[in-house]
N, C-alpha and C positions, 0 to 999 in steps of 0.2 A: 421706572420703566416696566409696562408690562409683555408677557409672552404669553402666546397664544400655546398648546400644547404641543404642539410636531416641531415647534423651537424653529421654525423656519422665516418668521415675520415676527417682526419688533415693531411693538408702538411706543412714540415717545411721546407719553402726556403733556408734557410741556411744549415740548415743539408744537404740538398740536393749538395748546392755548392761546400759545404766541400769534400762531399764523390766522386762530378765529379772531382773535381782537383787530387782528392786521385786513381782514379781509371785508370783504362787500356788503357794506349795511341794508339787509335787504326790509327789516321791519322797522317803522317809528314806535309805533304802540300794539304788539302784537297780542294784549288780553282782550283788542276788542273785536278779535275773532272768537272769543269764549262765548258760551252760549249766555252765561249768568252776565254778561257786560251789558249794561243799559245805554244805549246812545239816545243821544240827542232827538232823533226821527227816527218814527216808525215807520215805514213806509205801509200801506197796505193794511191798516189796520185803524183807520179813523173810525170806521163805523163800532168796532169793537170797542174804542176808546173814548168814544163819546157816550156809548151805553153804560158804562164802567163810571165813569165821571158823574152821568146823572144818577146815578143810583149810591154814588158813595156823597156827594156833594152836602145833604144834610149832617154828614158827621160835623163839618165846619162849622155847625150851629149847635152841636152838641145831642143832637137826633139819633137815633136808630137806623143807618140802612136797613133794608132789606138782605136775608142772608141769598145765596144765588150760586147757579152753576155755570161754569164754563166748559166746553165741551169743543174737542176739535184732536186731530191723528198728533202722532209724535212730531216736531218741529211748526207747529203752525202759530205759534206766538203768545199762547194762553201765558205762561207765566209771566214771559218780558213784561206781557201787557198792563198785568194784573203790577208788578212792580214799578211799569215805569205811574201808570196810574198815582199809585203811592206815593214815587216820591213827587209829583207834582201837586199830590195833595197837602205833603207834608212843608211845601214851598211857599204856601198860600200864607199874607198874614192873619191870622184868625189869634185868636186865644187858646184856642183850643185844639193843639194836637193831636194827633189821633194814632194811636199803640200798631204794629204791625207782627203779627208771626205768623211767618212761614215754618210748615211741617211735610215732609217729602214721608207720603204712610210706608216709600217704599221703604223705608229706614227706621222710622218710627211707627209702629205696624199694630202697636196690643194698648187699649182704651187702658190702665195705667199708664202707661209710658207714653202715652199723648198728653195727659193730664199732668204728669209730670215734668214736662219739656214745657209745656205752657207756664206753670207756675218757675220751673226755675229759673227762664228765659225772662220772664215777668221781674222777678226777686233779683237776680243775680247777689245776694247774701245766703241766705236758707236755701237748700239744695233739696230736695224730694229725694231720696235713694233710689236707685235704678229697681227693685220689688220690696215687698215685707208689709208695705201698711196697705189697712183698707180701702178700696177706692172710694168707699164712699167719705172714710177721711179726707183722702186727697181734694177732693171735690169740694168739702167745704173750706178746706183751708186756701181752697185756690178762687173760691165766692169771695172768702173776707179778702183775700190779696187784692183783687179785682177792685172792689168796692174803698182798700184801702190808699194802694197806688197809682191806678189808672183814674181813679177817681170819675168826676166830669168828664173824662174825654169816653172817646170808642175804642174798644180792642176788638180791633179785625182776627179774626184767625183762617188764615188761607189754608185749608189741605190739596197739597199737590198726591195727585196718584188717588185718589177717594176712593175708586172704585174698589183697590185692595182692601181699605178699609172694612168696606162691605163682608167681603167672604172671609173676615175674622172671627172669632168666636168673639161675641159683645161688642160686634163693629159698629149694628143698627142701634145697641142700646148706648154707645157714649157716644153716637151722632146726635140721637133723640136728647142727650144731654144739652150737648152744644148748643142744638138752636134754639134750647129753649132758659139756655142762663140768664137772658134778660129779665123773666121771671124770679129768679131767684136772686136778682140783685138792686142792689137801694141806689148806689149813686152812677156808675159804672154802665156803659149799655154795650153790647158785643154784637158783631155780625158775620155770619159763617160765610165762607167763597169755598167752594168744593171745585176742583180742576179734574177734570178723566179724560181719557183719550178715545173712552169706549161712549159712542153715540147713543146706547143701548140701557147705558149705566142706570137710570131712573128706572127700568123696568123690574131692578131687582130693590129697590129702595122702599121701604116700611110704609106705607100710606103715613103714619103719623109725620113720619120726617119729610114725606114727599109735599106735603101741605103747606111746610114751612120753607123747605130750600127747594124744589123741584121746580117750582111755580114758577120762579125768575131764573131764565138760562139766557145764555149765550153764547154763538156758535160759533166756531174759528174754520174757517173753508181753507182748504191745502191752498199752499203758493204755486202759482205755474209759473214758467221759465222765465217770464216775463217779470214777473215779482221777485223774482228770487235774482234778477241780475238786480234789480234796483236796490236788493238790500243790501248786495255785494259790494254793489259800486259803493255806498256811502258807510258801509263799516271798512271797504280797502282804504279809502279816503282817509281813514285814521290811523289804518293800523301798516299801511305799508310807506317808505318812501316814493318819493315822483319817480317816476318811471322804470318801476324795475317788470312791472306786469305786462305781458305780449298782451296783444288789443283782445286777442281770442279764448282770453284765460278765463275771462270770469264769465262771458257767453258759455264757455265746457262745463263749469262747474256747476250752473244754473243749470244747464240742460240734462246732467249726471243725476240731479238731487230732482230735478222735475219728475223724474224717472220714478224713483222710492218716493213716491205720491206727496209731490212739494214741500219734502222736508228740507228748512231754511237750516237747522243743526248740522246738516248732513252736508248743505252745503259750506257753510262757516266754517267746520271740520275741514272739508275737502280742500278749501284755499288755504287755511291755515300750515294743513300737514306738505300741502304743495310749497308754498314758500320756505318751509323749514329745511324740506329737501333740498332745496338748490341753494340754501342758506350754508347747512354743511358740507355741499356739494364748493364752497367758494365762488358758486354762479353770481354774476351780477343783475342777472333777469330771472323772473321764472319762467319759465315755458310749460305747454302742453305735455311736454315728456313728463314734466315733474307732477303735473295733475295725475296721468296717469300709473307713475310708480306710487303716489297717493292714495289714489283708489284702490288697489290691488293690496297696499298695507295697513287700510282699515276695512277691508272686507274681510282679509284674512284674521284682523283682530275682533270683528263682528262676531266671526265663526266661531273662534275660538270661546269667546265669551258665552255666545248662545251656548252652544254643546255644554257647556263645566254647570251651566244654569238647568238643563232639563234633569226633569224626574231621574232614577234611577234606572225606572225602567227603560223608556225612552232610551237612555244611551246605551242599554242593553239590544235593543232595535239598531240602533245606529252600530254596535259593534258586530252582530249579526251580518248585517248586510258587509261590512271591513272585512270580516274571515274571510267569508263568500266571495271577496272581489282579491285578497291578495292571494289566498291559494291556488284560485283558477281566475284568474283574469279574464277568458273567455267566458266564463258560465252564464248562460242569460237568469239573470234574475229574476224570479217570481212571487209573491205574497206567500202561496205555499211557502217555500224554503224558507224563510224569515220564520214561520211560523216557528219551522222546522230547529232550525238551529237555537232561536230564544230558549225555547224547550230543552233544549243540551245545555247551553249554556247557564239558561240561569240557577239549574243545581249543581254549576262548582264555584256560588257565592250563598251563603247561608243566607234562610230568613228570605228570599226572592220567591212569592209566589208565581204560579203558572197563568200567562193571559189567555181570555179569549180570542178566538181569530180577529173578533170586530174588534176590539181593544188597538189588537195590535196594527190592523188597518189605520183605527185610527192615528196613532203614533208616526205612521207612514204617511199618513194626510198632512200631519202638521211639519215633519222634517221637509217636507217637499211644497208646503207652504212658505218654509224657509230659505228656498236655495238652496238647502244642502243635499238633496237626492231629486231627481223627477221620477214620476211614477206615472205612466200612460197606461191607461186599460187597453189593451188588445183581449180582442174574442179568440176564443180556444176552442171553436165549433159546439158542438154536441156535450163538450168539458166545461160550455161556460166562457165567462169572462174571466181575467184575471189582469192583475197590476203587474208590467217589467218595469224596473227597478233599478238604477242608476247614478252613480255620484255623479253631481253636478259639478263639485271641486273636485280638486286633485286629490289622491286618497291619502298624499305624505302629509299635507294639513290633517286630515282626519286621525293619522296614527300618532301625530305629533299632540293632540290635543286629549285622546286616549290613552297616551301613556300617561299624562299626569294626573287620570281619576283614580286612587287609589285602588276601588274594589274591581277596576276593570283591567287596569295594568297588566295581571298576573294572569291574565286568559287569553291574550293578545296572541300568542302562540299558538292556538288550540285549533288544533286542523279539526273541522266540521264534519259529521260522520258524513254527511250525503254527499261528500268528495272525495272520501276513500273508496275508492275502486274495488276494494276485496271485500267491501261491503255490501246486500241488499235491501231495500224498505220493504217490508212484511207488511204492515198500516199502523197508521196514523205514525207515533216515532219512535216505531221501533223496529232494530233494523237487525240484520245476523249477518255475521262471517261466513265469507263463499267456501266450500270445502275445495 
């Protein structure tokens, strides 16, 4: 039995277990709400999947695809694609199988430990060590592995996330590897799939690499409402029982995720966490209420995640503007004062250099790109333009997700000089005691 701490309310785990087993089965197969769940139909994505098809189809014959990009925003189907692809490939009867690895750069990020995820995902005996030997070792022990186990067939190697690859130190130099192993091997032939989210991606890519994968892309267009019910309706199909969804459920959830520029995750997300609600709620339906206490519990876990992810500085920005709103709530907020306060602030963390105003503008651009602040220019006459400044969310999400950054925890108290009243600004930040 647990207690909560004021000793006023008891949970009894068991009673609890009891009454989940006892109560309203609201899911059949609830993993094929997961993004990585491959169904049956894709809706919405023939054109992508017949380009995909034609272009891997000679592996069947023991060929060389083409290596090739795919490009399209977050939830628009590149990877499903790229996998359901695969295993329809791998369904065909042919002789010849064809190798698949998947690498997410956001996880596997430095041209060693690509190389080495490949070769030990390959071997599953001999293990490459996470650093120590040279890449140029790894390389060739991962040519002979190639040429010794994959043999005749093809090894696809998908990188999901590419574009990070890029802005790695030797990003472009073990891309330029990659496309060009075919070269350096005897029996074995390999083909690169590069995935990014950024449309833009090719423009930062090495001429030599762009000649080999650049060349062949393909585009993933955002889902509109329209699409994103149809993919709804045939993954609820599987993953809930008959009748537990109001008619209006999954029309909300399309029209929520059409919103966040046709992301189909967002919506799969959205119905999933909505069913779970009313799952532990002992609902027998889910309704619209449960969509929307859904929304509200992964936007607030969005936030959260965002903020513990930006720079250092950046949440220096963000806690900047937190003082300024919990000591004076009234204070209209300005781009000055941000300036103002970073500058206090960031010398009682060691090691925090001093930003530029533009710097810090930008850091403002991008939280408020995010949702988490709006920032309108109003003109200041004869003073100019300037940015007021604004939480978009509530500020207890904000103090709840600063308290747990280590270097910024301990300043979270720190009343900002430009709100002590017995203070004045002299210029730029520095300010004196009124006598």
């Amino acid at each position: 039995m647990l207690k909560n701490h004021d000793y006023n309310y008891q949970f009894n785990i068991d009673k609890f277990y009891k009454n989940y087993l006892k109560g309203p089965k609201i899911f059949n197969n609830r993993n094929a709400l997961d993004p990585s769940y491959i169904p049956e139909i894709l809706p919405h994505r023939d054109v992508q999947i017949k380009d995909i098809a034609e272009k891997t189809a000679c592996a069947l014959l023991g060929d060389a695809p083409p290596s090739f990009l795919c490009y399209g925003q977050t939830g628009t189907g590149k990877t499903a694609t790229i996998r359901y692809v695969s295993q329809k490939l791998a369904q065909q009867n042919s002789e010849i199988k064809p190798w698949w690895i998947y690498i997410n750069c956001n996880v596997v990020s430095t041209p060693y430990r690509i190389l080495a995820h490949i070769y030990n995902t390959i071997s599953r005996e001999e293990k490459i060590p996470p650093t120590g030997l040279p890449k140029d070792i790894i390389f060739k022990k991962l040519l002979g592995l190639l040429d010794s186990k994959v043999k005749d067939s093809i090894c696809f190697l998908v990188l999901d996330e590419i574009d990070i690859l890029v802005d790695k130190k030797g990003g472009n130099e073990i891309l330029y590897d990659l496309t060009r192993l075919n070269e350096n091997l005897d029996n074995c032939k390999s083909s690169l799939i590069g995935i990014s989210n950024k449309l833009k991606f090719r423009n930062s890519l090495d001429p030599r690499i762009l000649s080999s994968l650049g060349e062949e892309h393909i585009v993933f267009h955002s889902y509109d409402a329209s699409e994103l019910r149809d993919i709804l309706n045939e993954r609820a199909r599987i993953a809930f029982h008959e009748h537990v969804l109001k008619e209006d459920l999954i029309p909300l959830c399309a029209a929520v995720a059409a919103k966040e520029h046709g992301d189909a995750r967002k919506a799969l997300q959205l119905l999933r966490k909505a069913g779970e609600l009313a799952e532990r709620a002992q609902s027998k339906i889910v309704t619209s209420e449960y969509v929307e206490k859904a929304q509200e519990e992964i936007e607030r876990d969005y936030i959260m995640e965002f903020i513990k992810g930006l720079p250092l500085q950046a949440q220096l920005i963000l806690t900047s503007i937190y003082l300024i709103s919990k000591f004076n709530p009234d204070h209209i907020i300005i781009s000055g004062d941000i300036y103002d306060v970073h500058s206090e602030i960031r010398g009682l963390i060691p090691g925090i250099r001093q930003l530029t105003k533009r710097r810090i503008s930008d850091y403002i651009n991008e939280l408020a790109l995010a949702g988490i602040i709006t920032a309108d220019v109003k003109s200041m006459g004869h003073y100019g333009r300037t940015k007021i400044i604004k939480f978009d969310i509530g500020i207890d999400i904000i103090e709840k997700v600063l308290c747990e950054i280590d270097k910024i925890q301990g300043i979270l108290n720190h009343k900002p000089i430009l709100l002590q009243t017995d203070k004045v600004k002299l210029k730029n930040n520095i300010f004196k005691k009124l006598i």
